[in-house]
TORDO-684453 format. One record per atom (N, C-alpha, C): x, y, z; residue number from 1; residue in one letter. Coordinates in steps of 0.001 Angstrom, whole numbers, padded with zeros to 6 digits. Layout:
REM residues N
<c1 = X	c2 = Y	c3 = Z	num = NUM	residuo = a>
...
This chain:
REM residues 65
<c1 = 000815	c2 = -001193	c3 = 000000	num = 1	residuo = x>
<c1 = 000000	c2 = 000000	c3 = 000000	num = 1	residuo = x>
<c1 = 000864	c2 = 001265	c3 = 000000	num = 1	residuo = x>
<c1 = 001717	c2 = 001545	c3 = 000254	num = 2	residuo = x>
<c1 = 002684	c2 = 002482	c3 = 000392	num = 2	residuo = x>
<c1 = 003629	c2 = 002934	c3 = -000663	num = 2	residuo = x>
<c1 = 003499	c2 = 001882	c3 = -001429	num = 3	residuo = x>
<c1 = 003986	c2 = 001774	c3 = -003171	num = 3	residuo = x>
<c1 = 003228	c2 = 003206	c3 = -004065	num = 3	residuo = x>
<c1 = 001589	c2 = 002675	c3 = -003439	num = 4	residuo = x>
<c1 = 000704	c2 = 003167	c3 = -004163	num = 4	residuo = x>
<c1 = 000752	c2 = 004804	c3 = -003833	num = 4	residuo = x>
<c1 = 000795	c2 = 004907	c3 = -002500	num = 5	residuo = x>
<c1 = 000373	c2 = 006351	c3 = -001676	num = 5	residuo = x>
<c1 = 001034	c2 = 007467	c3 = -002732	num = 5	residuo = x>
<c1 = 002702	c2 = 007195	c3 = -003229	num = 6	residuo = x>
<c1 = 003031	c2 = 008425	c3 = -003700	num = 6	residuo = x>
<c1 = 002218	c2 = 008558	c3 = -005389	num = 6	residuo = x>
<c1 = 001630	c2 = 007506	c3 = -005808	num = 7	residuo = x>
<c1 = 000942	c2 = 007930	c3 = -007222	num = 7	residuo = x>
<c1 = -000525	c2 = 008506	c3 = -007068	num = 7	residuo = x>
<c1 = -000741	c2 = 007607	c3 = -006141	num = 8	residuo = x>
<c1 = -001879	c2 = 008574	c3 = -005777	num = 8	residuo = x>
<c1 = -001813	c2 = 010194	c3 = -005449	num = 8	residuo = x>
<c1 = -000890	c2 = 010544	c3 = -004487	num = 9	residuo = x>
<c1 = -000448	c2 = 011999	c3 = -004798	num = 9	residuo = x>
<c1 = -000079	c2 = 012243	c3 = -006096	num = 9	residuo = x>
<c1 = 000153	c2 = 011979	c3 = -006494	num = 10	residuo = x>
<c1 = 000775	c2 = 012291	c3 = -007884	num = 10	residuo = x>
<c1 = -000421	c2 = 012265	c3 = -008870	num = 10	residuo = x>
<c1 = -001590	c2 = 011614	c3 = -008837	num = 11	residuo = x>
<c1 = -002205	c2 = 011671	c3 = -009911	num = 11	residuo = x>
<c1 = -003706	c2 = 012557	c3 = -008926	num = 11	residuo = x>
<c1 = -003639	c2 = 012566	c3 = -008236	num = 12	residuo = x>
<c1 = -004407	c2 = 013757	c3 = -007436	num = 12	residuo = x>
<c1 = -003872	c2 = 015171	c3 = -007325	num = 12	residuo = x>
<c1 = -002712	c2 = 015570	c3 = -007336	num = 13	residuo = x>
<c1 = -001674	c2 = 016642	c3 = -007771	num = 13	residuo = x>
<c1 = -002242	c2 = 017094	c3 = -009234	num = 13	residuo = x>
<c1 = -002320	c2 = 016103	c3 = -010264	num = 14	residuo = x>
<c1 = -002257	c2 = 016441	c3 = -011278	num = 14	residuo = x>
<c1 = -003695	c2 = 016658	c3 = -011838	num = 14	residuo = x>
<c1 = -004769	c2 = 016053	c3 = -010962	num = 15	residuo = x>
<c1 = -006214	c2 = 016738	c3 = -010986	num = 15	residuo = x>
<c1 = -006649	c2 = 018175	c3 = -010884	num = 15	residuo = x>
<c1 = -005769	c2 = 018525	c3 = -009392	num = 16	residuo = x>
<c1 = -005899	c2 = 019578	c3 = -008876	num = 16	residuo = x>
<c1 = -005044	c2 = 020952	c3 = -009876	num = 16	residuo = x>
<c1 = -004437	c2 = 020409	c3 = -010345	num = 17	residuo = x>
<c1 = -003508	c2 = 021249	c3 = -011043	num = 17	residuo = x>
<c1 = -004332	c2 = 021666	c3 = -012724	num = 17	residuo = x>
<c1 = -004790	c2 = 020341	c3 = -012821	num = 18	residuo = x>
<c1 = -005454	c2 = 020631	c3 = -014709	num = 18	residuo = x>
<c1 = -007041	c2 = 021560	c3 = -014021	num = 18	residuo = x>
<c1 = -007400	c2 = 021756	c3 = -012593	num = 19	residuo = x>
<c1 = -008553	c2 = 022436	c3 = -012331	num = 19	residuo = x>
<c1 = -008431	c2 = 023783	c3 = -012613	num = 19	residuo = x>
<c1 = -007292	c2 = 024091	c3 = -011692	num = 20	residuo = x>
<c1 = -006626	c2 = 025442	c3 = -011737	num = 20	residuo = x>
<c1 = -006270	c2 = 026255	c3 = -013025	num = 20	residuo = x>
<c1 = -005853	c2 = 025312	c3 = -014386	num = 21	residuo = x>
<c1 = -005064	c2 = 025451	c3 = -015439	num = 21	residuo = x>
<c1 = -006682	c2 = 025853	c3 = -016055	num = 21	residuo = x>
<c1 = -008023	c2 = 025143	c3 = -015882	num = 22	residuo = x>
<c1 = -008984	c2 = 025965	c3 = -016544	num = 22	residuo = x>
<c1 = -009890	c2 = 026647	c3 = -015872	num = 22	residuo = x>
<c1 = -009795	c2 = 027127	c3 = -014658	num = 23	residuo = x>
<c1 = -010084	c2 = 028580	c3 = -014169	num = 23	residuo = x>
<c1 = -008998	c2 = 029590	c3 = -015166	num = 23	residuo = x>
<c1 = -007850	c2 = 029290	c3 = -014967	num = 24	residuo = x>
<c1 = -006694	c2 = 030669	c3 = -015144	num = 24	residuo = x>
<c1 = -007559	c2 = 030828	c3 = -016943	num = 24	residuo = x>
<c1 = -007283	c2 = 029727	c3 = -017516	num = 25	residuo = x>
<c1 = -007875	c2 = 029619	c3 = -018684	num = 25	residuo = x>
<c1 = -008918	c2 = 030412	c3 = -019443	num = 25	residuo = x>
<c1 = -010100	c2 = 030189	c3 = -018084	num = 26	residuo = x>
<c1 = -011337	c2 = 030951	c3 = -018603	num = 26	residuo = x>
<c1 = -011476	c2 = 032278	c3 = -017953	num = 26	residuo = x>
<c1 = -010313	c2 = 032718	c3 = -017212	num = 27	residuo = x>
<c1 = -010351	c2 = 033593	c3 = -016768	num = 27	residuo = x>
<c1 = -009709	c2 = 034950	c3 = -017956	num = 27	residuo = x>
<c1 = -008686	c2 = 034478	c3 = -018416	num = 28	residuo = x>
<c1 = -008081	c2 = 034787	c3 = -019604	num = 28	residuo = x>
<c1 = -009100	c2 = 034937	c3 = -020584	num = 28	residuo = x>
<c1 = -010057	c2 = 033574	c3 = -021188	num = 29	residuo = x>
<c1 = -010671	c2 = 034037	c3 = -022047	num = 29	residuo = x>
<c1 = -011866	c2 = 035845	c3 = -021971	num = 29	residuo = x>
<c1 = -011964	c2 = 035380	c3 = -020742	num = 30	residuo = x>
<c1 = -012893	c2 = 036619	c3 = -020230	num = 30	residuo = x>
<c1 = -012559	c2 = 037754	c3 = -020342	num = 30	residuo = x>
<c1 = -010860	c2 = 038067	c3 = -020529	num = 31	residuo = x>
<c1 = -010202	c2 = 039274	c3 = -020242	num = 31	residuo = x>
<c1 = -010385	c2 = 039553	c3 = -021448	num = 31	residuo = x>
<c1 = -010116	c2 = 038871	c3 = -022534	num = 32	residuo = x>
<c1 = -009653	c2 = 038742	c3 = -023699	num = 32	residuo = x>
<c1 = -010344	c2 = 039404	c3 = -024387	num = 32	residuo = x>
<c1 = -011772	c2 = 038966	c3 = -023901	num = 33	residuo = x>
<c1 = -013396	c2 = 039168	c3 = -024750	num = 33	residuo = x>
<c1 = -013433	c2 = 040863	c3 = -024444	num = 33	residuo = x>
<c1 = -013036	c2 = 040897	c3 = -022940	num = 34	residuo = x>
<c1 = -013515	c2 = 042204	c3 = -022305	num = 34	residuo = x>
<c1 = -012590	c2 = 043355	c3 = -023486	num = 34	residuo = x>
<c1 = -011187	c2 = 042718	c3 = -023848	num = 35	residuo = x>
<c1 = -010138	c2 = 043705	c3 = -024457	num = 35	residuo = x>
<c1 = -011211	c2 = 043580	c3 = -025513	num = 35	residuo = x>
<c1 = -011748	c2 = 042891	c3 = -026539	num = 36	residuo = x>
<c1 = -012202	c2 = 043062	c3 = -028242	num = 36	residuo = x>
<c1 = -013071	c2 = 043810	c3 = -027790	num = 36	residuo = x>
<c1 = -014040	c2 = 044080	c3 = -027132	num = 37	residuo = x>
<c1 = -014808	c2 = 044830	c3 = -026732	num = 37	residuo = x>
<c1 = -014592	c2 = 046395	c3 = -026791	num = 37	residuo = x>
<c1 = -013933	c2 = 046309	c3 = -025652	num = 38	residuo = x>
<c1 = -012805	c2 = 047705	c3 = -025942	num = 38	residuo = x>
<c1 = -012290	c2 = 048130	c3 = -026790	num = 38	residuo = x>
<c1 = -011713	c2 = 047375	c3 = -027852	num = 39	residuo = x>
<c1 = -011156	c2 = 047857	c3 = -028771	num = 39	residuo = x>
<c1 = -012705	c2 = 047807	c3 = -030065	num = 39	residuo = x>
<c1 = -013281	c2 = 047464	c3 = -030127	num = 40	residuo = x>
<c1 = -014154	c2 = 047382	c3 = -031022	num = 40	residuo = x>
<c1 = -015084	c2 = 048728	c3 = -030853	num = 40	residuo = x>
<c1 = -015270	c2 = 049105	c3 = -029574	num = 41	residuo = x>
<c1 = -016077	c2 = 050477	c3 = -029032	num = 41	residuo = x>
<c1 = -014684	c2 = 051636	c3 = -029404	num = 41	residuo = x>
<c1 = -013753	c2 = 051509	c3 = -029301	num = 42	residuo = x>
<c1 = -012649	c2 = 052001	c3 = -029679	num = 42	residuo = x>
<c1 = -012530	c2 = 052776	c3 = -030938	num = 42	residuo = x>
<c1 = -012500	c2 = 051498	c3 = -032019	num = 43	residuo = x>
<c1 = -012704	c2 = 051395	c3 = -033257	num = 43	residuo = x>
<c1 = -014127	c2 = 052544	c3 = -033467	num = 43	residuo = x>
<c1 = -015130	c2 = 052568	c3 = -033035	num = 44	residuo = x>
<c1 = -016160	c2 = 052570	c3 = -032980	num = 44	residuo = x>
<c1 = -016227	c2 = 054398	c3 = -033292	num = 44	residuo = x>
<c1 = -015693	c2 = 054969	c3 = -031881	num = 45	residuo = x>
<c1 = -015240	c2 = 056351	c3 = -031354	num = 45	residuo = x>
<c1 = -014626	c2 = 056816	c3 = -032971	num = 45	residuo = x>
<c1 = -013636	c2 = 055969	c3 = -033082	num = 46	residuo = x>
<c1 = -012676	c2 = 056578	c3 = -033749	num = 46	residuo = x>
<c1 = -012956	c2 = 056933	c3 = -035579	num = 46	residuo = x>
<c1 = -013877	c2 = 055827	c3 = -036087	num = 47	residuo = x>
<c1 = -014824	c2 = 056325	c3 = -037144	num = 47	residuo = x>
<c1 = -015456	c2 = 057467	c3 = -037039	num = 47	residuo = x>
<c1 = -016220	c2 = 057517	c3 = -035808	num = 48	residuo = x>
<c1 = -017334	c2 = 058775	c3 = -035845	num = 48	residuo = x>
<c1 = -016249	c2 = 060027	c3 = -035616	num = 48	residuo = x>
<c1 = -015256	c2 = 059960	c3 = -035226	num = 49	residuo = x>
<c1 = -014024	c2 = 061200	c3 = -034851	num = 49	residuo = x>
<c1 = -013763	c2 = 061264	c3 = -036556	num = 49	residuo = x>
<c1 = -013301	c2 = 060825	c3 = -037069	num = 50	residuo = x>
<c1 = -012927	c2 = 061198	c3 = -038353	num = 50	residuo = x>
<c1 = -013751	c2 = 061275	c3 = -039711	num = 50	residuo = x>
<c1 = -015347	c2 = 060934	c3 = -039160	num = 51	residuo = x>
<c1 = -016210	c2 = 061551	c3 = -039639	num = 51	residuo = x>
<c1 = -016870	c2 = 063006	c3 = -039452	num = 51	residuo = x>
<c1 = -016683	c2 = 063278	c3 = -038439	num = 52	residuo = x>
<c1 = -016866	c2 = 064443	c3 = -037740	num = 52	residuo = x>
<c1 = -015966	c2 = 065585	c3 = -038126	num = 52	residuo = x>
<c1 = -014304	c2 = 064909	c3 = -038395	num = 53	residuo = x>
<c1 = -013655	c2 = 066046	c3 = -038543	num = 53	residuo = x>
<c1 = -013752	c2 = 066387	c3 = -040170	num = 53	residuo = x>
<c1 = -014177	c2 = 065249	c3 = -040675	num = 54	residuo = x>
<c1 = -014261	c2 = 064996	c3 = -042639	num = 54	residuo = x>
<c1 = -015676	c2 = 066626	c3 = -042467	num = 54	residuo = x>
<c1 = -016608	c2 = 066330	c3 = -041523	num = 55	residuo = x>
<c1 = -017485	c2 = 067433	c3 = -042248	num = 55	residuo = x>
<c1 = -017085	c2 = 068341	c3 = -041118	num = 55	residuo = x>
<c1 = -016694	c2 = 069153	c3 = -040496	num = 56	residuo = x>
<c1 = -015896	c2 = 069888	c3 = -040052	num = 56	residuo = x>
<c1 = -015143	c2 = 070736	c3 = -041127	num = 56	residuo = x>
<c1 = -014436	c2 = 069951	c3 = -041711	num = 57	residuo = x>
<c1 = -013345	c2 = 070160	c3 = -043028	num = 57	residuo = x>
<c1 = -013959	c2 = 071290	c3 = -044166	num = 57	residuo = x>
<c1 = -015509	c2 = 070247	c3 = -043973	num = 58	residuo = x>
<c1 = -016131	c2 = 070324	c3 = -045676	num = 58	residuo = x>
<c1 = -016500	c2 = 071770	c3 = -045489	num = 58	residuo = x>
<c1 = -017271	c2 = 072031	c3 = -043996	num = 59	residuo = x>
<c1 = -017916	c2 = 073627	c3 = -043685	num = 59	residuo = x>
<c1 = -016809	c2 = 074736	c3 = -043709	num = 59	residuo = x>
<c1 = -015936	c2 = 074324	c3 = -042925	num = 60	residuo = x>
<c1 = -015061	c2 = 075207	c3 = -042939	num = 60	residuo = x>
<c1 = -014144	c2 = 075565	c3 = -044578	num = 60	residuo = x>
<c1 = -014326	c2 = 074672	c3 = -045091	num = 61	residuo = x>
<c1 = -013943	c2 = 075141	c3 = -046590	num = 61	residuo = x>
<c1 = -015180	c2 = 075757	c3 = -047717	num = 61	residuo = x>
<c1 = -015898	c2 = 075589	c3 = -046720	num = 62	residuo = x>
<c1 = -017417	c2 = 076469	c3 = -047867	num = 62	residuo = x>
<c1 = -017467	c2 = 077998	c3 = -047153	num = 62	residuo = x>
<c1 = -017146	c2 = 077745	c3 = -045953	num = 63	residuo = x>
<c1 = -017075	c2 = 079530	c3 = -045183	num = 63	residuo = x>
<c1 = -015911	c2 = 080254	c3 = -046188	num = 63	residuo = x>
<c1 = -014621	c2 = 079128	c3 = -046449	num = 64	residuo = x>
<c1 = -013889	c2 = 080339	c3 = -047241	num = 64	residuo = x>
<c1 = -013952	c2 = 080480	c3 = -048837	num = 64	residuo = x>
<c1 = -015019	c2 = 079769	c3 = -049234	num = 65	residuo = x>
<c1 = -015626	c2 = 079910	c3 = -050439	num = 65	residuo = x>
<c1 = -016186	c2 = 081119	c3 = -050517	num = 65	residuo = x>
């Protein structure tokens, strides 16, 4: 029986360990999602900014018309 004890740690070690490996996992995926997000609202800002400044542009070049 004592043969056995250290595989048993060993393959209970390695349960506990592949648990942990998909928390960190899905914890990551979560971050991940949260960044495209961000960057997609980002993206988002940054169209309407350079639409804004496109007709900005257009008025201010008809005032010096």
């Amino acid at each position: 029986m004592t043969k056995k004890s250290p595989f048993i740690f060993l393959v209970l070690f390695a349960i506990f360990q592949s648990c942990d490996d998909k928390e960190k996992n899905q914890q990551l995926t979560d971050r991940e999602n949260v960044l495209l997000e961000k960057e997609k609202l980002f993206a988002k800002k940054e169209s309407e900014y350079q639409s804004l400044i496109k007709l900005r542009d257009s008025i201010f070049s008809k005032k010096i018309l």
